[in-house]
Phi, psi and omega in degrees: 000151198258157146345290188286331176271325191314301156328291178330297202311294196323312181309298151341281173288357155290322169317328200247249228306306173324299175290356205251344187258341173287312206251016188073049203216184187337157171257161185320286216298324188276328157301329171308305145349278168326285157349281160316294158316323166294337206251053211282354172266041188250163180249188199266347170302336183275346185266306210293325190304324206273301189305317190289331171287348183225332144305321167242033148275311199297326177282004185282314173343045190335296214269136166271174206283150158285336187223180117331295164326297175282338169276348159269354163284339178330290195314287198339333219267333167282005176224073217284340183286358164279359197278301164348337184248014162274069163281353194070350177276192206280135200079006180254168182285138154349137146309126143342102179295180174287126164098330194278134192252164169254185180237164199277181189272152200156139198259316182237166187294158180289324183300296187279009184294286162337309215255014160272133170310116201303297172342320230274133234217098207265352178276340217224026177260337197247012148317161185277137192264147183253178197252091165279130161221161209270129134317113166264098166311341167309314190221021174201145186249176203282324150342285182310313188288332188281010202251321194262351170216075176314338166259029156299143160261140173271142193270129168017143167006013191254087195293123165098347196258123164259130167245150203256102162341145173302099180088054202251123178285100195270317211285348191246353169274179193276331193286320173259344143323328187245026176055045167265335190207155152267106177276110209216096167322142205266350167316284187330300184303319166298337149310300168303318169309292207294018174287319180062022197305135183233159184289162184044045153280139175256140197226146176207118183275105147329312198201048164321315188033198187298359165121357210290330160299314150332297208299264185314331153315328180319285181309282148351309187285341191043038171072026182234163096159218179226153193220109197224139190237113167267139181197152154279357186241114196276010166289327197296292182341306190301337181269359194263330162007288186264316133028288213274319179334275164313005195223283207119019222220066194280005175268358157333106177240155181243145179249106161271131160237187182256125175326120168083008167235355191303004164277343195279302156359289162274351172323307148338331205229029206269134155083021190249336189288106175286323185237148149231136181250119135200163212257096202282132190315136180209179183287333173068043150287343170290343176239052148297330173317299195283336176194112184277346197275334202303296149032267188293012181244334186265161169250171158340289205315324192274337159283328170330308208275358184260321168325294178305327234252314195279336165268358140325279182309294203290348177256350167286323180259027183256312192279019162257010163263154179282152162332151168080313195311156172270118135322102199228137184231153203200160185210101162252101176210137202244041146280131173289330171325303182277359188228269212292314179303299183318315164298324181284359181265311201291333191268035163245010159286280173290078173327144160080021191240124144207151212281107216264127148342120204242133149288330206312146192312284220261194173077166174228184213256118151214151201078222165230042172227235176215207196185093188246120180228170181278009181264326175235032156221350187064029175247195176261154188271123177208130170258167187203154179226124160276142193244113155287109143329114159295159158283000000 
């Protein structure tokens, strides 16, 4: 592919991930992919050019874009040698008309701008996200890895957390072919840490999904205790599975449950929990690093609707602790909606409930939970609350 097609593609494929966030349809990574499986002559370098050309029109992007076209003339206007490569020749885009403008540049939408946790460092959310991984203790300790992959770095006060140099194959190594590390964001981990799962605890991952947090409750738990990984979509369950295989982490149990019925379900378990984690459907504004398109998808309406869906839940998971027991609610979205607010309504809900104090190294105190963001921890943006049950 010359330069000038490259361009075309991107656009092309900005055309699609526009329409597909419009209408609820694929997320980007999975149309590139296609793309490209139709295209078996692009090499691989015309695949890396292309993916970079369109990833970084989509972070310039608050807003989403009307065409593919304007969002790479956007681009154009911070990368002024793309503009040369509008030419017309064959396969390439039209010359930039006289007057035709891109659209402009921006990290959050305007409508959600108010509504981001003040703290919140709005310049640092579309950074290239680093590639972290959890130590599984079930079968390695942060020594043996740091012996097998010296060019982890170890992270801050964080027992088991590594970070990996850019574009390091991990996913090709032996430590994580045999389920010695997990790759888990350090946000992410420190969720599970502030979970505190001791062996022989009954624990219940809530909004389980594929597991990545389980895996670590696991681990914390050391193969003692009862562990039940909850979900309403049984594909997702179906991915912690093998997973759980490879980690070693065979006391795991999982729970489908029915959607909008899911108290009938957990009744078993009403009043049996010392922790419940759960980590609740949100706007995913804290992983704009990993998929910047989100943006263009979420709307008002659709945070109303997340909101509500989260104090739903969190009010279904309050009657499986036991006296005593912890709640740990957790998000990664950087809305007081969703966060610092979403607690103060359950504890003006819940009576005998109250909100525990977090030490933890990174993150800062807001509300009555806690607030991690990438500008000032290098994590995915995420709040968490531990809620104590009385006794």
């Amino acid at each position: 592919m010359t330069p000038s097609a490259r361009i075309q593609a991107a656009i092309d494929l900005l055309d699609a991930i526009i329409a597909a966030a419009r209408d609820g349809g694929p997320a980007a990574d999975t149309l590139i992919a296609r793309y490209f499986k139709d295209r078996r002559y692009a090499g691989s370098r015309d695949r890396r050019a292309v993916r970079d050309h369109v990833y970084d029109a989509i972070r310039r992007n608050a807003e989403r874009p009307d065409t593919g076209r304007a969002a790479m003339i956007g681009l154009a206007l911070d990368q002024p040698d793309l503009t040369t490569l509008f030419d017309g020749s064959t396969h390439a885009p039209l010359p930039i008309e006289p007057g035709e403008t891109g659209t402009p540049s921006g990290a959050v939408p305007a409508w959600l701008q108010p509504l981001l946790a003040t703290p919140v460092e709005q310049d640092a959310l579309l950074g290239r996200a680093p590639v972290d991984l959890r130590v599984n203790h079930l079968k390695a300790t942060p020594d043996q890895i740091a012996a097998a992959i010296p060019e982890a770095t170890p992270i801050p006060h964080i027992p088991g957390a590594l970070r990996l140099p850019e574009g390091f194959p991990v996913e090709r190594h032996p430590v994580w072919i045999d389920g010695l590390v997990e790759v888990q964001d350090v946000g992410s981990q420190m969720i599970a840490i502030a979970c505190a799962a001791q062996p022989g605890m009954t624990v219940v991952d809530l909004c389980a999904g594929a597991g990545g947090k389980t895996l670590a409750l696991a681990a914390a738990m050391r193969g003692q205790g009862r562990l039940i990984a909850a979900d309403t979509i049984r594909a997702r369950l179906a991915r912690l599975t093998p997973r759980a295989e490879r980690a070693g982490a065979r006391h795991i149990e999982t729970l489908l449950l029915d959607q909008n019925h899911e108290a009938r379900g957990l009744e078993p378990l009403t009043g049996e929990a010392d922790i419940v984690l759960v980590d609740a459907p949100c706007s995913g504004t804290g992983t704009w690093r990993r998929n910047p398109e989100a943006r263009w998808r979420l709307t008002q309406a659709r945070l109303d609707r997340l909101v509500a869906e989260q104090a739903r839940i969190l009010d279904f998971a309050a009657p499986l602790l036991a006296p005593g027991g912890t709640l740990v609610y957790a998000t990664c979205a950087l809305t007081d909606r969703e966060g610092r607010d979403q607690v103060d309504a359950f504890l003006r809900r819940h009576d005998g409930w109250s909100a525990q104090p977090s030490d933890l190294p990174i993150g800062r105190n807001h509300g009555a939970g806690r607030l991690l963001t990438p500008g000032h921890d290098g994590s995915d943006g995420f709040f968490f609350a531990c809620l104590r049950r009385g006794t």
